[in-house]
Phi, psi and omega in degrees: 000153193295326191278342157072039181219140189249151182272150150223140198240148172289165174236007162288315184259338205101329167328115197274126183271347219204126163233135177238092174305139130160356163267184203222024203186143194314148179253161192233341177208153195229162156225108157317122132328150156314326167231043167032065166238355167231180209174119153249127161245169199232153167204194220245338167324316216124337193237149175253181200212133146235155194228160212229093216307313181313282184256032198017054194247145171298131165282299172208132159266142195254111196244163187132349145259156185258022140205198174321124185261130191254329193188152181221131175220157198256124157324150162290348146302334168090014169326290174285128136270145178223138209231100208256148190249178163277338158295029196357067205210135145261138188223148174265106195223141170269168188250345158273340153245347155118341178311158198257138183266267195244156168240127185261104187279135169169322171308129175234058131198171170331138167282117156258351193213124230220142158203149191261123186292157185328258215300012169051027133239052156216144163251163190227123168257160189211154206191160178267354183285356213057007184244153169236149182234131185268160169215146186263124168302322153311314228208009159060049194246168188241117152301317176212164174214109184272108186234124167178343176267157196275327172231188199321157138234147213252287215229161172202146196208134154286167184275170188297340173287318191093027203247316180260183260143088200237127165237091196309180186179162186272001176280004184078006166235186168233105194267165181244109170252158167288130147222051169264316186253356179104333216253152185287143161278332191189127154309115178258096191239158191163316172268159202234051160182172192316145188253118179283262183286162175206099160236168180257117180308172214271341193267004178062000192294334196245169176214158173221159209238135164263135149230159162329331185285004180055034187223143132294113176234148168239149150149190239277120173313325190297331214244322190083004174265157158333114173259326185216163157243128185259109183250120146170342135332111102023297171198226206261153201262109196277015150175164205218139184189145178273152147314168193301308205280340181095007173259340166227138173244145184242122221223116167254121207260139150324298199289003136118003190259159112225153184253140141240115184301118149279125195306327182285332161253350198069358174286149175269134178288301216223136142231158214251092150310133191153313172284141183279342189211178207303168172231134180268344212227125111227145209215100198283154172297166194282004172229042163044014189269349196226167197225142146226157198244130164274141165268162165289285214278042179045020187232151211219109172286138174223131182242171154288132196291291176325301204269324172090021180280173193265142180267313178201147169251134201259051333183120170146319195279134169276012195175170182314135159247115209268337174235158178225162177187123154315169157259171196284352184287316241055003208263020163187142186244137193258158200196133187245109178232192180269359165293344148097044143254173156238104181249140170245151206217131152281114193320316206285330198236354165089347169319128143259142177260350195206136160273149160209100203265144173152346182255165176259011188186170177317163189230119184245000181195154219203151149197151167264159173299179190295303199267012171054014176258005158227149251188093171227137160276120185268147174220188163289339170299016184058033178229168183242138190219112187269147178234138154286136165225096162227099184299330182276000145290324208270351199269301195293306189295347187278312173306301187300338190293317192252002199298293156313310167311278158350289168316325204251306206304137179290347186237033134275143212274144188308325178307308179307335197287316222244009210268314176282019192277345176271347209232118204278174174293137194253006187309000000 
């Protein structure tokens, strides 16, 4: 934030609760503890920060890179943070005293990416050096170093098992690694321009590939082969994600769409037509029935997953929407734009229920905590901004508003008369 602050808002009033003074620079990644009681920001300082979600006060910054910390992640024990810079370092901090563990040196360019294995002990690194490197977290030593892509590799994820390795790159491929021994398994070549994304489907058996190349490719993890090239984007496709079963995938394009795919053919079911400008975004709800999409075109779309029809167009942002995120219930969506908001919608009726005003630049990215009573954003204003979300706040202040009305007006019907009656004062 230009104000060189991080916010934290009820998102039930609007209300700003907190300024969480201390980073001096664009934040670049936000991360939840495994039990949403901390919030790591990574930022553009130099530093990782941790904040303390109840009361949005810092615990600790965690200082020790010499340039720009690009993404920050949490061990799966919530222990660890591990944090990779432009300084062409991974660093290990611990999260109850805030200490630097290891710093893992070896990369001789930018990190762009850290990622932890499932039982959290190895990180897996992605780097501008073109390599990803493994580490062991106990003892912060460099296990491997996987050298085989020609160019940058932007992100890399273990598989749901931990056993594999998929890295994406700007060389146009997805190589597949062992990573008990380091060594590759399999070249996935086949897009003929940068590989964005890289996911693993949840039974882990499948992968799936975004490119530039305006293609979606699936494939078979066990073998590295082509199973399908998913053709029908226009132009380059900017993230790729499964339904919960793993049966569908939602591929979001520069060419103003997403589409969907069955995983099992390859075939495309729908493509979801409606937006007007690039979809930066799409995300299925947690029982996989609704897609929702962000846009160029300031609007955030909910489609039916079955039908591929459009459900509600989501209405109110002034400028481009770059992120979307269910809450983990699915009953609400939070939607991050360049209008320098966080607006929140109610999934069932296409409602915003909430404007959350406070940043000063764009907002490029929204999630919620694990229990879904939180809400933190990153923008370009160099803050990270935690939000209270308690729909059953929001409900009870929706009730003192109509209480009276409800009670007193001659045309609610007597069954209408009683709906807040369950329901305390928001006061």
């Amino acid at each position: 934030m230009n104000d060189k602050t991080v916010k934290l808002w009820d998102v039930s009033t609007g209300k700003q609760i907190k300024t969480l003074q201390g980073h001096l620079e664009g934040v670049f990644s936000v991360s939840f503890s495994p039990d949403g009681k901390i919030i790591a920001s990574a930022s553009a300082d130099k530093t990782v920060k941790l904040w303390d979600v109840n009361t949005g006060k810092q615990i600790k910054a965690l200082k020790g890179h010499l340039e720009e910390v690009d993404s920050v992640s949490f061990s799966p024990d919530g222990k660890i943070i591990a944090s990779a810079s432009r300084d062409q370092t991974v660093k290990l901090l611990d999260v109850s005293t805030g200490k630097q563990i290891k710093t893992l040196k070896g990369h001789s360019s930018w990190v762009y990416n850290a990622s932890f294995s499932p039982d959290g002990k190895t990180i897996a690194s992605a780097s501008d050096d073109d390599t990803v490197k493994l580490w062991d977290v106990s003892t912060g030593k460099q296990i491997k170093t996987l050298k085989g892509h020609s160019n940058s590799v932007y992100s890399v994820s273990f598989s749901p098992d931990g056993k594999t390795i998929a890295s994406a790159s700007r060389d146009d491929t997805v190589k597949l690694w062992d990573v008990s021994t380091g060594k590759q398994i399999k070249t996935l070549k086949g897009h003929s321009n940068s590989v964005f994304s890289v996911s693993f489907s949840p039974d882990g058996k499948t992968i799936a590939s975004a490119s530039r190349d305006d293609t979606v490719k699936l494939w078979d993890v066990s073998t590295g082969k082509q199973i399908k090239t998913l053709k029908g984007h226009s132009n380059s496709v900017y993230s790729v994600s499964f339904s919960p079963d793993g049966k569908t995938a939602a591929s979001a394009s520069r060419d103003d769409t997403v589409k969907l795919w069955d995983v099992n053919t390859g075939k495309q079911i729908k493509t979801l037509k409606g937006h007007s400008s690039w979809v930066y975004n799409a995300s299925f709800s947690p029982d996989g029935k609704t897609i929702a999409s962000a846009s160029d075109d300031d609007t955030v779309k909910l489609w039916d997953v079955s039908t591929g029809k459009q459900i509600k167009t989501l209405k109110g942002h002034l400028s481009w929407v770059f992120s979307v995120s269910f809450s983990p219930d699915g009953k609400t969506i939070a939607s991050a734009s360049r209008d320098q908001t966080v607006k929140l919608w109610d999934v069932s009726t296409g409602k915003q229920i909430k404007t959350l005003k406070g940043h000063s630049d764009s907002v490029r990215s929204v999630s919620f905590s694990p229990d879904g009573k939180t809400i933190a954003s990153a923008s370009d204003d160099k803050t990270v901004k935690l939000w209270n979300f308690d729909l059953e706040n929001l409900l009870a202040q929706g009730c003192d508003w109509v209480r009276d009305y409800l009670k007193n007006n001659p045309n609610v019907s007597n069954e209408d008369k009683d709906l807040c009656d369950v329901i305390g004062s928001g006061k």
